[in-house]
N, CA, C and O atoms as a Tripos MOL2 file, in Angstrom:
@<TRIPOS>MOLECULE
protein
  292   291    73     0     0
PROTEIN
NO_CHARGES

@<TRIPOS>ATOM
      1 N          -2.1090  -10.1410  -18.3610 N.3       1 UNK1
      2 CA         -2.2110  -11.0140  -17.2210 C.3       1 UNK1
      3 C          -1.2710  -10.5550  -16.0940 C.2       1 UNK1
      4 O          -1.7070  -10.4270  -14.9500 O.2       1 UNK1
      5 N          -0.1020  -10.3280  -16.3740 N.am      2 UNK2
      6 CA          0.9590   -8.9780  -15.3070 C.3       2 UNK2
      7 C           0.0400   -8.1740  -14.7280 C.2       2 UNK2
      8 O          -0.3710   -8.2060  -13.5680 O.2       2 UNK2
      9 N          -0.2690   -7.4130  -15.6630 N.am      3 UNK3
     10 CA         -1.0050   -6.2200  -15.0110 C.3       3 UNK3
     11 C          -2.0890   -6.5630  -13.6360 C.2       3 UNK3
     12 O          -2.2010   -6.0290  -12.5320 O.2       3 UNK3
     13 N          -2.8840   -7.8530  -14.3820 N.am      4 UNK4
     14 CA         -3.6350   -7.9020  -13.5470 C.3       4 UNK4
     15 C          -3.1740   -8.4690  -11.9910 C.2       4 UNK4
     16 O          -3.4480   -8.0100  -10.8830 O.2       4 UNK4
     17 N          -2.4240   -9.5640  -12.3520 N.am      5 UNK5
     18 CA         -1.5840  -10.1280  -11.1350 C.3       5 UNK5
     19 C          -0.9100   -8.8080   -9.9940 C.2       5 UNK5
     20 O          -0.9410   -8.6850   -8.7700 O.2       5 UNK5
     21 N          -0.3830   -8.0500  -11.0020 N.am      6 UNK6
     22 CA          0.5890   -6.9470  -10.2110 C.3       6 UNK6
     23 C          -0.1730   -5.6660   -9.1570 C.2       6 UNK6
     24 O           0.2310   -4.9180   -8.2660 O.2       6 UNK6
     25 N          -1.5910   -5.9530   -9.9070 N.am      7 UNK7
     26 CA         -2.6400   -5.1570   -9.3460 C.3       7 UNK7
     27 C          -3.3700   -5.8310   -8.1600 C.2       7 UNK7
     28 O          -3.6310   -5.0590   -7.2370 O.2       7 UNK7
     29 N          -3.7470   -7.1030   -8.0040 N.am      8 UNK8
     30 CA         -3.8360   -7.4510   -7.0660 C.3       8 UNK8
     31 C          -2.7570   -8.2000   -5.9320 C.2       8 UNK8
     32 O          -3.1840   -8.8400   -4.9720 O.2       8 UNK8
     33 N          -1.4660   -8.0280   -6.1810 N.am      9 UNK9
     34 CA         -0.1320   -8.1280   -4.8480 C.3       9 UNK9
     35 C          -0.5350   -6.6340   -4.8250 C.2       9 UNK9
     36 O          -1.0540   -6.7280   -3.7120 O.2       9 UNK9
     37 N          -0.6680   -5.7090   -5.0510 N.am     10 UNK10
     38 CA         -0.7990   -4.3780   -4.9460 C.3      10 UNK10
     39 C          -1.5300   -4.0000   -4.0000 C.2      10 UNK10
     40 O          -1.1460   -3.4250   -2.9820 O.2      10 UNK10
     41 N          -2.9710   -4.3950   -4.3670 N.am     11 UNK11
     42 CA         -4.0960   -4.5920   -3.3920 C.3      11 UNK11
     43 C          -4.0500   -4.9180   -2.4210 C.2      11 UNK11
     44 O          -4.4500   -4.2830   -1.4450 O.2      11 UNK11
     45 N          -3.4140   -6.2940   -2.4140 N.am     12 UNK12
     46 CA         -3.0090   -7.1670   -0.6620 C.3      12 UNK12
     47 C          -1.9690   -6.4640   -0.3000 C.2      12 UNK12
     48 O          -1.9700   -6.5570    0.9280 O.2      12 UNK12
     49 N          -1.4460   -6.0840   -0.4860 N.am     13 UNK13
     50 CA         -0.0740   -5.4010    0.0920 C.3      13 UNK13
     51 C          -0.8750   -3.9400    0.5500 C.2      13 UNK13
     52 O          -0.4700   -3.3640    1.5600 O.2      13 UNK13
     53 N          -1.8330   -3.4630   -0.1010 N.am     14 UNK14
     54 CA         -2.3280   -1.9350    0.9230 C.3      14 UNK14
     55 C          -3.3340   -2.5460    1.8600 C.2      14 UNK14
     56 O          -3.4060   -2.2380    3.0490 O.2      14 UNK14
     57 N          -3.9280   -3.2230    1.4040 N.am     15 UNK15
     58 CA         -5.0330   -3.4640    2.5960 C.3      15 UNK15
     59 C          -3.9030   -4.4150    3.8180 C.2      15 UNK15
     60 O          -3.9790   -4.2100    5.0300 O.2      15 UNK15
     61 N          -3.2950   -5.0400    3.4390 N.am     16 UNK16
     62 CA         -2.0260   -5.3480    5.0980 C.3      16 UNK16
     63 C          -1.8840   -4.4610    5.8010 C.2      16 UNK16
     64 O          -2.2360   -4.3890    6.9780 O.2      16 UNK16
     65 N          -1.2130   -3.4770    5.0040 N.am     17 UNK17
     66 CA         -0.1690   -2.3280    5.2870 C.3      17 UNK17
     67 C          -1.1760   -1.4480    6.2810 C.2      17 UNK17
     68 O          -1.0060   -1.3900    7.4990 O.2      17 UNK17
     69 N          -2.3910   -0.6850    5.4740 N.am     18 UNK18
     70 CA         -3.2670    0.1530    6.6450 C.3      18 UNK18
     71 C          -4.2700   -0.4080    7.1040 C.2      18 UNK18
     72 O          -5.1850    0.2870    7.5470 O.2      18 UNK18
     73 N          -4.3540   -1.8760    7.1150 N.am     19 UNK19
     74 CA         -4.7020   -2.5940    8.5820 C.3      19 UNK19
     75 C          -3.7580   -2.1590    9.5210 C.2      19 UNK19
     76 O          -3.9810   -1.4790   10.5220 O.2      19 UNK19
     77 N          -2.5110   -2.6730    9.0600 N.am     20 UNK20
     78 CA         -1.9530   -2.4550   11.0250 C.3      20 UNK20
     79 C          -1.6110   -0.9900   11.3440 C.2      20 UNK20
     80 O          -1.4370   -0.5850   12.4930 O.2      20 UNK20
     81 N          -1.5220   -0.1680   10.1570 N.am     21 UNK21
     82 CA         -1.5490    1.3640   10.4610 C.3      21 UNK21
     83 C          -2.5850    2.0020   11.0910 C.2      21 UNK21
     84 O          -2.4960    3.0610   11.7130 O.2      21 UNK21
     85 N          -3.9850    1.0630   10.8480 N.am     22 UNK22
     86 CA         -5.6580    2.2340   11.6260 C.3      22 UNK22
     87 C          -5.1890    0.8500   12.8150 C.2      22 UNK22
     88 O          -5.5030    1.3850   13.8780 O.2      22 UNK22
     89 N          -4.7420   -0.2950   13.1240 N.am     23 UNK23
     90 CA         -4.5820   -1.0510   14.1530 C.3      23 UNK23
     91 C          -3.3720   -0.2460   15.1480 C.2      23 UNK23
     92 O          -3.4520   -0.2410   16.3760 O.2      23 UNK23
     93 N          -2.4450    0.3100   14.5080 N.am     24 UNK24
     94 CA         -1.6760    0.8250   15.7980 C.3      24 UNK24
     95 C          -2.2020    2.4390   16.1050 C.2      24 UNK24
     96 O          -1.4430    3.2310   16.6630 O.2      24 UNK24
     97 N          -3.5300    2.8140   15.6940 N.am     25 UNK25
     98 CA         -3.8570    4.0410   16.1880 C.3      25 UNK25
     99 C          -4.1460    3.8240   17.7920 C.2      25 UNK25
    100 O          -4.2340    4.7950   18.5440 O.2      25 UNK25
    101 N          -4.2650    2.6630   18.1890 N.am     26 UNK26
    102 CA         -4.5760    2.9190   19.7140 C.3      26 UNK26
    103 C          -3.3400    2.4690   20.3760 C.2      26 UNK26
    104 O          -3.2370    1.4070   20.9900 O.2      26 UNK26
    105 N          -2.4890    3.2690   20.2260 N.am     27 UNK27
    106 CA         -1.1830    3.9560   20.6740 C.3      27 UNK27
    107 C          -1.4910    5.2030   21.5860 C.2      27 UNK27
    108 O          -0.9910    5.5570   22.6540 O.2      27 UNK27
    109 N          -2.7090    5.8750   20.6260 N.am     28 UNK28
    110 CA         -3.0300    7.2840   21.1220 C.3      28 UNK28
    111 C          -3.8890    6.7290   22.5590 C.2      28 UNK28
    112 O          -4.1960    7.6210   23.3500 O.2      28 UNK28
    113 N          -4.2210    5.5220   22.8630 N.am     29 UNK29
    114 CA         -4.7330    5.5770   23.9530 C.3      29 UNK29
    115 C          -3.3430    5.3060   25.5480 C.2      29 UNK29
    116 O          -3.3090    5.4260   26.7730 O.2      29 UNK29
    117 N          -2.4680    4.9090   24.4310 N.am     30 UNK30
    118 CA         -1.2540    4.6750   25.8220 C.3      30 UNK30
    119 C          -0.6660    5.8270   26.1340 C.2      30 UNK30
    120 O           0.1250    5.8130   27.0770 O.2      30 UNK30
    121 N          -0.9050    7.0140   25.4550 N.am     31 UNK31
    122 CA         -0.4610    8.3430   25.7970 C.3      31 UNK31
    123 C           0.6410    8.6790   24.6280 C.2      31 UNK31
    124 O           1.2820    9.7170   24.7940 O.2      31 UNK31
    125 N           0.9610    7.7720   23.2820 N.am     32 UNK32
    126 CA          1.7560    8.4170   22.3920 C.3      32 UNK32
    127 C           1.2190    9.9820   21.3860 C.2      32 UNK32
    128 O           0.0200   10.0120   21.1060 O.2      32 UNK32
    129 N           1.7440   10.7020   21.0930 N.am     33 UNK33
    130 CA          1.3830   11.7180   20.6470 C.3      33 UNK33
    131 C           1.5460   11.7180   18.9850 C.2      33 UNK33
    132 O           2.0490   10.6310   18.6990 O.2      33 UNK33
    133 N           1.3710   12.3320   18.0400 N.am     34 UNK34
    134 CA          1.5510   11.9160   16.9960 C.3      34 UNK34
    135 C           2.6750   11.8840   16.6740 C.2      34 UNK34
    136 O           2.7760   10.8920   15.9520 O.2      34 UNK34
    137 N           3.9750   12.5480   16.7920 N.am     35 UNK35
    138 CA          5.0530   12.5020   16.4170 C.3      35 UNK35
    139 C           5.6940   11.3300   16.7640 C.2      35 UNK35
    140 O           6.6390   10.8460   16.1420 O.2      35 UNK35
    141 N           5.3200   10.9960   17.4890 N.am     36 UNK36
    142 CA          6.0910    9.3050   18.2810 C.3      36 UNK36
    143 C           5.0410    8.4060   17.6110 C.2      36 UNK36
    144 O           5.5260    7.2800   17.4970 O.2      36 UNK36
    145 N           4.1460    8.4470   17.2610 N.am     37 UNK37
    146 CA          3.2760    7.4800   16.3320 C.3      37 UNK37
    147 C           3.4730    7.3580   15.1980 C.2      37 UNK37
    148 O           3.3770    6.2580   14.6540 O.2      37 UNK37
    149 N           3.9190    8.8590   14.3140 N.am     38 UNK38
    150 CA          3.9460    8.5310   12.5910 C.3      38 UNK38
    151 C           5.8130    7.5870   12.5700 C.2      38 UNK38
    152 O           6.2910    6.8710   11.6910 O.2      38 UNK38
    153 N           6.5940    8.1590   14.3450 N.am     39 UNK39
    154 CA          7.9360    7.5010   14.0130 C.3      39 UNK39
    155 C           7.6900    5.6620   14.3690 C.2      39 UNK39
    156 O           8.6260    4.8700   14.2610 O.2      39 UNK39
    157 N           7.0040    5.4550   14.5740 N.am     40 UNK40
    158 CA          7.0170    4.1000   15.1690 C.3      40 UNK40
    159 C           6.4330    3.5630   13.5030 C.2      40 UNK40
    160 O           7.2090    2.9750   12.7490 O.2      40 UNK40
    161 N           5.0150    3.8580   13.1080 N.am     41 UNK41
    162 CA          5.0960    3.8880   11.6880 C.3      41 UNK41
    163 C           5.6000    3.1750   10.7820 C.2      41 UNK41
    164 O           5.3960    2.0340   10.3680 O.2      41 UNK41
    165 N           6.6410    4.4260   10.3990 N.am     42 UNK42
    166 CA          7.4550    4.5370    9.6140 C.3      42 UNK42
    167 C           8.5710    3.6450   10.1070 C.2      42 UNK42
    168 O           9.2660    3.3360    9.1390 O.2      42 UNK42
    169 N           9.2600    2.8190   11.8290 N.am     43 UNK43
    170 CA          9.7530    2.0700   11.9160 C.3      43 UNK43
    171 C           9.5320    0.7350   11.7900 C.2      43 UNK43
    172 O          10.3800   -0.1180   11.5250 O.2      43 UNK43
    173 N           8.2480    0.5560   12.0070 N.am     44 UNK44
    174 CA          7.4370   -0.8800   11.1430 C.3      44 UNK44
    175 C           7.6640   -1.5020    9.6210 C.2      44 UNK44
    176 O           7.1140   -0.7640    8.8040 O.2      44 UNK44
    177 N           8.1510   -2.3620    9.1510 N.am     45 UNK45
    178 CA          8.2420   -2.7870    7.5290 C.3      45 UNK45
    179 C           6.8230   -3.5410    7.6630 C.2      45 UNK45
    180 O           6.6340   -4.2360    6.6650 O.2      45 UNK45
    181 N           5.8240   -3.6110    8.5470 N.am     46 UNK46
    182 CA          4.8130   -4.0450    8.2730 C.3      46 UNK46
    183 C           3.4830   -2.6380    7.9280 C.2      46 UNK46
    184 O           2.3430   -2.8120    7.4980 O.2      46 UNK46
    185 N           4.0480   -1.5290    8.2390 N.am     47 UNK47
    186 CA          3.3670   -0.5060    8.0050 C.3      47 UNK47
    187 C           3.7950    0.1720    6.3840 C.2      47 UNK47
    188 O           3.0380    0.7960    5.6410 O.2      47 UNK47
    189 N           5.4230   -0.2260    6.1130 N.am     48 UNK48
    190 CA          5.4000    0.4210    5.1370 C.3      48 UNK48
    191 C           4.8820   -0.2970    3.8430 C.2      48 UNK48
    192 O           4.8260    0.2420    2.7380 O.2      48 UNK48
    193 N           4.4600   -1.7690    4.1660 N.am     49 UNK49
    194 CA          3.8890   -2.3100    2.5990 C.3      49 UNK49
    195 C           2.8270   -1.4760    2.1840 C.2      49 UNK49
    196 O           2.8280   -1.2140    0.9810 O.2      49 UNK49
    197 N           1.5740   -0.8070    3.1280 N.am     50 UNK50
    198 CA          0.5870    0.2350    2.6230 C.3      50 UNK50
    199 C           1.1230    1.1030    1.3260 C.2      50 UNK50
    200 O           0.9280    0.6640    0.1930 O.2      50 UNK50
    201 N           1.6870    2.1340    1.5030 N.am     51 UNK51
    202 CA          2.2150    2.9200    0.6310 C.3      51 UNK51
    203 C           2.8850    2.2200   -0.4910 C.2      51 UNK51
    204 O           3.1220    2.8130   -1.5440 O.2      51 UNK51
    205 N           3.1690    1.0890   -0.3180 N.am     52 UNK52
    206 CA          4.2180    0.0140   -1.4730 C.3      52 UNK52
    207 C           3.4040   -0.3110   -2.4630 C.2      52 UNK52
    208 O           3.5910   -0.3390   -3.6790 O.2      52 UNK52
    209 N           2.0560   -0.6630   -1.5160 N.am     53 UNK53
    210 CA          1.1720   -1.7700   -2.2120 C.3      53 UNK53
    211 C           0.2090   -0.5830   -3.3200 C.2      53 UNK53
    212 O          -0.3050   -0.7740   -4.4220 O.2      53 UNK53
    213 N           0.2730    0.7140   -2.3950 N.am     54 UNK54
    214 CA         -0.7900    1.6400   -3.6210 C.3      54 UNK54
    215 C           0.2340    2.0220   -4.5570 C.2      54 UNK54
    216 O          -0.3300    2.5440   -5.5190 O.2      54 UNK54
    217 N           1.7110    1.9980   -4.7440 N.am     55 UNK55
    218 CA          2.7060    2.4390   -5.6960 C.3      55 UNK55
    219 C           2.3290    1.3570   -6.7580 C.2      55 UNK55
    220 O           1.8530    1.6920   -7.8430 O.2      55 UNK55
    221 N           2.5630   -0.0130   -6.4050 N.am     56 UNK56
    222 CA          2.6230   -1.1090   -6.9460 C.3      56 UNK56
    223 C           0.9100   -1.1610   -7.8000 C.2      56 UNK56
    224 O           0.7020   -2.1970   -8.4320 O.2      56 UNK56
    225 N           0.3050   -0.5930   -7.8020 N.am     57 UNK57
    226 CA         -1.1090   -0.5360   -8.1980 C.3      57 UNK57
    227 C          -1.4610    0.5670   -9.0830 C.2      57 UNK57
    228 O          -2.4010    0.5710   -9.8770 O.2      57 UNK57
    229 N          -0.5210    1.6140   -8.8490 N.am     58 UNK58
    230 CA         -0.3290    2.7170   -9.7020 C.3      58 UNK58
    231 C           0.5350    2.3160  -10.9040 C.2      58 UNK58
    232 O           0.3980    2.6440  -12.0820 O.2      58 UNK58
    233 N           1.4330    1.5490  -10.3450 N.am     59 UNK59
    234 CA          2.5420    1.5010  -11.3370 C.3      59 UNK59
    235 C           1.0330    0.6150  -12.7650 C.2      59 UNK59
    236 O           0.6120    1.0780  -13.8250 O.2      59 UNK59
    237 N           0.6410   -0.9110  -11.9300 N.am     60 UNK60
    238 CA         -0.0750   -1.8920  -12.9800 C.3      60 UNK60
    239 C          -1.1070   -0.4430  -13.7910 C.2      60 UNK60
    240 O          -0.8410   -0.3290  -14.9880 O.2      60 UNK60
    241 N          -1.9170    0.3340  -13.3900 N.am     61 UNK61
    242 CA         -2.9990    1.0590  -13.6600 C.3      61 UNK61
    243 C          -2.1430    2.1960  -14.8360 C.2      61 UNK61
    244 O          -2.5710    2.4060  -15.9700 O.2      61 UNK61
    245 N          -1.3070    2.6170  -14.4560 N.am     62 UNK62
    246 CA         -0.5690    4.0590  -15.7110 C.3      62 UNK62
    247 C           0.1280    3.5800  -16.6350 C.2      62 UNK62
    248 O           0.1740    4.2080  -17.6930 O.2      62 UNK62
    249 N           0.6180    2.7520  -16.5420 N.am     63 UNK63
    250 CA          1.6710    1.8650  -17.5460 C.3      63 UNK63
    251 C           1.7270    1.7770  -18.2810 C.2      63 UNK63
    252 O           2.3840    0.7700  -18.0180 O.2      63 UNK63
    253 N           1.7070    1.8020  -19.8060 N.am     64 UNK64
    254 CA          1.1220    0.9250  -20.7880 C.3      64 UNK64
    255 C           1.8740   -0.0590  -21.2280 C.2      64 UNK64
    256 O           3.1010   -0.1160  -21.3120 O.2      64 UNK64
    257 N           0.8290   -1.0570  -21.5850 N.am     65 UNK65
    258 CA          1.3730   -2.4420  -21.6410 C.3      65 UNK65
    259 C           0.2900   -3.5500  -23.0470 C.2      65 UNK65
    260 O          -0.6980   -3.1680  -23.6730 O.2      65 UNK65
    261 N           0.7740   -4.4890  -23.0940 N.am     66 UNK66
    262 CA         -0.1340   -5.3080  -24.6350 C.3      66 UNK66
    263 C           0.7090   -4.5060  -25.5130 C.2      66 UNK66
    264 O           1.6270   -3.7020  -25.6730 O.2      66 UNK66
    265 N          -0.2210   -5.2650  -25.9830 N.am     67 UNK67
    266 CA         -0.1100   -5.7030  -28.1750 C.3      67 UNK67
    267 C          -0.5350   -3.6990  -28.0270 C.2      67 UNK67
    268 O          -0.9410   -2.9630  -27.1270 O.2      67 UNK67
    269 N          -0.1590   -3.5400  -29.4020 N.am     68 UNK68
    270 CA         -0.1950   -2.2500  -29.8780 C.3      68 UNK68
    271 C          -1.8400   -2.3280  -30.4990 C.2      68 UNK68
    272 O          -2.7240   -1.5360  -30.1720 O.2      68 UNK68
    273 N          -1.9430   -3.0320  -31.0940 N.am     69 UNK69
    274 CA         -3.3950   -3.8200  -31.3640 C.3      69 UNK69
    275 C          -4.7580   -3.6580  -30.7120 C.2      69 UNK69
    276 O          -5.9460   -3.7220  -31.0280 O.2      69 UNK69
    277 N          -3.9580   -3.4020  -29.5790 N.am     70 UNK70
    278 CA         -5.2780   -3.9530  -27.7350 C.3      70 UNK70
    279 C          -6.0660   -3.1430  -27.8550 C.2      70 UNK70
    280 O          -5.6210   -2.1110  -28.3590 O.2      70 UNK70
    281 N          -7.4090   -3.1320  -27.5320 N.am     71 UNK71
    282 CA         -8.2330   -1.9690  -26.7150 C.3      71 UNK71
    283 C          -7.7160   -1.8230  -25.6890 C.2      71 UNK71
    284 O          -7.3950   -2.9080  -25.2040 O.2      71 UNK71
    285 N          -7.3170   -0.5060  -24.7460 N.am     72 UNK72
    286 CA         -7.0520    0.1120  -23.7350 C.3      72 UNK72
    287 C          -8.3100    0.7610  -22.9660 C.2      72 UNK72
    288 O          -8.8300    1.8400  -23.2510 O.2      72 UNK72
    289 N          -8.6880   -0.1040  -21.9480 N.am     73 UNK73
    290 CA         -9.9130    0.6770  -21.1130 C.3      73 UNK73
    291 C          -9.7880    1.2250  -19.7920 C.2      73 UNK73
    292 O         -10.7490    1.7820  -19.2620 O.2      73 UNK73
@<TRIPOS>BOND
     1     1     2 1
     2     2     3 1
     3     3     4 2
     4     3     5 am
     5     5     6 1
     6     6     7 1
     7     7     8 2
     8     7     9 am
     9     9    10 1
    10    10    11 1
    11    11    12 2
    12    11    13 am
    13    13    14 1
    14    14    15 1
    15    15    16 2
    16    15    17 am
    17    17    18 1
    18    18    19 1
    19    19    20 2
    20    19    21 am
    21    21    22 1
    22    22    23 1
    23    23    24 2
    24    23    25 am
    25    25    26 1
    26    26    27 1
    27    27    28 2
    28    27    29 am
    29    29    30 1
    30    30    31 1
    31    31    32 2
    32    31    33 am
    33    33    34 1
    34    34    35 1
    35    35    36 2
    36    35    37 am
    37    37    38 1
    38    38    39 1
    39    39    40 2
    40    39    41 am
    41    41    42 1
    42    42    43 1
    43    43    44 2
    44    43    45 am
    45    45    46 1
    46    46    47 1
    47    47    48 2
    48    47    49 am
    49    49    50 1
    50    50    51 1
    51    51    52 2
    52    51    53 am
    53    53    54 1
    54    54    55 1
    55    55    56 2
    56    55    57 am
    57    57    58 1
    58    58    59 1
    59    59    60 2
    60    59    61 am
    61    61    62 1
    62    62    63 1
    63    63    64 2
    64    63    65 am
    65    65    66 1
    66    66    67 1
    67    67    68 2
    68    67    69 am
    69    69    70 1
    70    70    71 1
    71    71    72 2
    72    71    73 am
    73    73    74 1
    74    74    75 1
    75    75    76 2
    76    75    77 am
    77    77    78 1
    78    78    79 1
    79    79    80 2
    80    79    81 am
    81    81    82 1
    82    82    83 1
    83    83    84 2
    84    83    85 am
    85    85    86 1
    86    86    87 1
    87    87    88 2
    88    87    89 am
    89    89    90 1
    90    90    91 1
    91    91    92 2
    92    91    93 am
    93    93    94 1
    94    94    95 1
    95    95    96 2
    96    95    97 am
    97    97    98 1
    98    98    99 1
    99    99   100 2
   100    99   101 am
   101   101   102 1
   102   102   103 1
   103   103   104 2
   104   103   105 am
   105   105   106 1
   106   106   107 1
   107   107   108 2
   108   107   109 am
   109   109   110 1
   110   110   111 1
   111   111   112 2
   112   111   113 am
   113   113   114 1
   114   114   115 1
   115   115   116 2
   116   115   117 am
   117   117   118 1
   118   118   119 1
   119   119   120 2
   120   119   121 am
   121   121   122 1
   122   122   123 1
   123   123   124 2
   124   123   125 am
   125   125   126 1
   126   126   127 1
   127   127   128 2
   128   127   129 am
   129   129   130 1
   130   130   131 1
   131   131   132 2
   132   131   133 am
   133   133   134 1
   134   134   135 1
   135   135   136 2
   136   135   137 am
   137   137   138 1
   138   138   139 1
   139   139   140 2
   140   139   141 am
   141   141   142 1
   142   142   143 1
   143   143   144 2
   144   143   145 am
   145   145   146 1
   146   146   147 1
   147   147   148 2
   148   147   149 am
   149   149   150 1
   150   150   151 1
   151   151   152 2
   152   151   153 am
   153   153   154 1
   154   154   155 1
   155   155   156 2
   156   155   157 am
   157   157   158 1
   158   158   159 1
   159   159   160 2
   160   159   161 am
   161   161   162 1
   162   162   163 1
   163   163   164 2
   164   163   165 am
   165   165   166 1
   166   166   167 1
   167   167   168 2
   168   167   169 am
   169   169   170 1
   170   170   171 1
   171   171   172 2
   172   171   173 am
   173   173   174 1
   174   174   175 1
   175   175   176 2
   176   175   177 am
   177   177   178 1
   178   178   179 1
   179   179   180 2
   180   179   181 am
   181   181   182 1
   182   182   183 1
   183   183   184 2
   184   183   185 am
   185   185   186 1
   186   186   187 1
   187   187   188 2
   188   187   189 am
   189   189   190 1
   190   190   191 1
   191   191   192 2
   192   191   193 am
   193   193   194 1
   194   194   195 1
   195   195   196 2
   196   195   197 am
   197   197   198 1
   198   198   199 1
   199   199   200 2
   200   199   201 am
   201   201   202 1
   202   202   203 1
   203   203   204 2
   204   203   205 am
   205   205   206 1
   206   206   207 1
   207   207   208 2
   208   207   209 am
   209   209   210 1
   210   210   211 1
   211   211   212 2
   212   211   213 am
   213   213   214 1
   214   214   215 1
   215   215   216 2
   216   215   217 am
   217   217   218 1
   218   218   219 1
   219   219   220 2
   220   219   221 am
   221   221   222 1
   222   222   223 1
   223   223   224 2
   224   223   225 am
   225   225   226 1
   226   226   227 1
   227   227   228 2
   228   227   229 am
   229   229   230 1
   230   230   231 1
   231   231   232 2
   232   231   233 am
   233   233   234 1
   234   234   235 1
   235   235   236 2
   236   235   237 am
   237   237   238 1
   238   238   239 1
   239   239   240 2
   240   239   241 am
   241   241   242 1
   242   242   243 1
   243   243   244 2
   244   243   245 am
   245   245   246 1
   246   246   247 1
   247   247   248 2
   248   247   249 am
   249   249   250 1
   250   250   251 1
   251   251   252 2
   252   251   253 am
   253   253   254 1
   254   254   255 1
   255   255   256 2
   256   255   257 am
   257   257   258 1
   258   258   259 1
   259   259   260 2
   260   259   261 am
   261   261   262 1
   262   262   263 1
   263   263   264 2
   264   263   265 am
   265   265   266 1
   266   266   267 1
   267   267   268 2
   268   267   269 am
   269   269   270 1
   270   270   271 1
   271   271   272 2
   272   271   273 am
   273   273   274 1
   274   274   275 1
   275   275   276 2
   276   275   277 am
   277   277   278 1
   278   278   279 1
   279   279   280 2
   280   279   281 am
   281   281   282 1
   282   282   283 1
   283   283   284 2
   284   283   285 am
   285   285   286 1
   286   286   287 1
   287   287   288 2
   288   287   289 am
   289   289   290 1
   290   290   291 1
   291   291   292 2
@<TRIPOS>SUBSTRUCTURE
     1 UNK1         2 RESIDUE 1 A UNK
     2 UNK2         6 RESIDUE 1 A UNK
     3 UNK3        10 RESIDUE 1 A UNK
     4 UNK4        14 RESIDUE 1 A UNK
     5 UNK5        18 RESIDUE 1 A UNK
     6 UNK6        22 RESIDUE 1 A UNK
     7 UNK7        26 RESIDUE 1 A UNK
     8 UNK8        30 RESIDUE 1 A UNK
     9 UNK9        34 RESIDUE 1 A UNK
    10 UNK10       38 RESIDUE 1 A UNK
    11 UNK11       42 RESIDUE 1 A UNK
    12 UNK12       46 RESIDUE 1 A UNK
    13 UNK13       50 RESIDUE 1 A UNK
    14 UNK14       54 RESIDUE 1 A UNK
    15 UNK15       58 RESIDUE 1 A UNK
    16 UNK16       62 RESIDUE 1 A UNK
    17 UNK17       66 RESIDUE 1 A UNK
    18 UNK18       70 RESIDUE 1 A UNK
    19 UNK19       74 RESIDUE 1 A UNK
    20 UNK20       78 RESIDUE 1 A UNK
    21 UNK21       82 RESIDUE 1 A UNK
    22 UNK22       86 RESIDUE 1 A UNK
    23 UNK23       90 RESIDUE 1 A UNK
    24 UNK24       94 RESIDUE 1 A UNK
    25 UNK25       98 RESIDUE 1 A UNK
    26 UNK26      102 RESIDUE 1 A UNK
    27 UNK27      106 RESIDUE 1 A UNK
    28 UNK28      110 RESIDUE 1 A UNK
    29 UNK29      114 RESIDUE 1 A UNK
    30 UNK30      118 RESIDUE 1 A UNK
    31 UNK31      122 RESIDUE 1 A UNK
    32 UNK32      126 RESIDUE 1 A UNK
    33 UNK33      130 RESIDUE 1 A UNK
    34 UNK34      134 RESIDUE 1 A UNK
    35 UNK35      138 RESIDUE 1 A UNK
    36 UNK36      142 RESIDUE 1 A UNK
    37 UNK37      146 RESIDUE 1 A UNK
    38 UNK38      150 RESIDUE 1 A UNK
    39 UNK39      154 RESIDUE 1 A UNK
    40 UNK40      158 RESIDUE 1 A UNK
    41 UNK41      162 RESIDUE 1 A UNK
    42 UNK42      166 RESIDUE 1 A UNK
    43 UNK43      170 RESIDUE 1 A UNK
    44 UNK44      174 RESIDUE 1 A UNK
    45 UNK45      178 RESIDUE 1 A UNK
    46 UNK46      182 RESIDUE 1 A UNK
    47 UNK47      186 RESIDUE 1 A UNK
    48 UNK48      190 RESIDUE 1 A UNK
    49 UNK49      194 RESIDUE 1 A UNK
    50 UNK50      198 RESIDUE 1 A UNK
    51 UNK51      202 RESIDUE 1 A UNK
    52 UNK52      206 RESIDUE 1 A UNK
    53 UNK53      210 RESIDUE 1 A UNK
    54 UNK54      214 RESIDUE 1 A UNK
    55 UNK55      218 RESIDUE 1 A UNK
    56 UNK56      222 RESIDUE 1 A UNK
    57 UNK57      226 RESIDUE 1 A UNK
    58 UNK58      230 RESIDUE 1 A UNK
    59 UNK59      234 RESIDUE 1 A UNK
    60 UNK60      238 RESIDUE 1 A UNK
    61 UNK61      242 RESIDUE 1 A UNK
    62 UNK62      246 RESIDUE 1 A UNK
    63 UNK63      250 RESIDUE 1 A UNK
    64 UNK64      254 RESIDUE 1 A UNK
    65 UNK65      258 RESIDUE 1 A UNK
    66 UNK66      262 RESIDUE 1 A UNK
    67 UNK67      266 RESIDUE 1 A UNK
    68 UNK68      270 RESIDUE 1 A UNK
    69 UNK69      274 RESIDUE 1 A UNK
    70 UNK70      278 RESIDUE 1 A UNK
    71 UNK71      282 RESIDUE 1 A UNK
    72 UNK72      286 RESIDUE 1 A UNK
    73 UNK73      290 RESIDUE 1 A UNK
């Protein structure tokens, strides 16, 4: 039941995260270039839950976890 819970905060936490990351691509229309875009980014804590949220989803998915007992699928 972890797993599953931990997999979906995982989920919501990437789909937040590169919403506002493909949302601040029109930066490139105010004249930022990419280097001033991946830094603005990376200065956002609302950009960095993306990358958090697919760690946090990796972590529930490789793990192993249960009864020794379990089917593992």
């Amino acid at each position: 039941m972890v797993r599953i819970f931990s997999f979906l905060v995982g989920f919501g936490f990437s789909v937040i995260g590169f919403v506002y990351i493909i949302s601040y691509l029109n930066l490139f229309s105010l004249g930022y270039n990419l280097g001033e875009y991946v830094h603005f980014i990376f200065s956002k804590a609302e950009c960095l839950i993306g990358p958090l949220g697919l760690f946090i989803i990796s972590l529930a998915i490789f793990i192993p976890g249960g009864k020794k007992d379990e089917l593992h699928i």
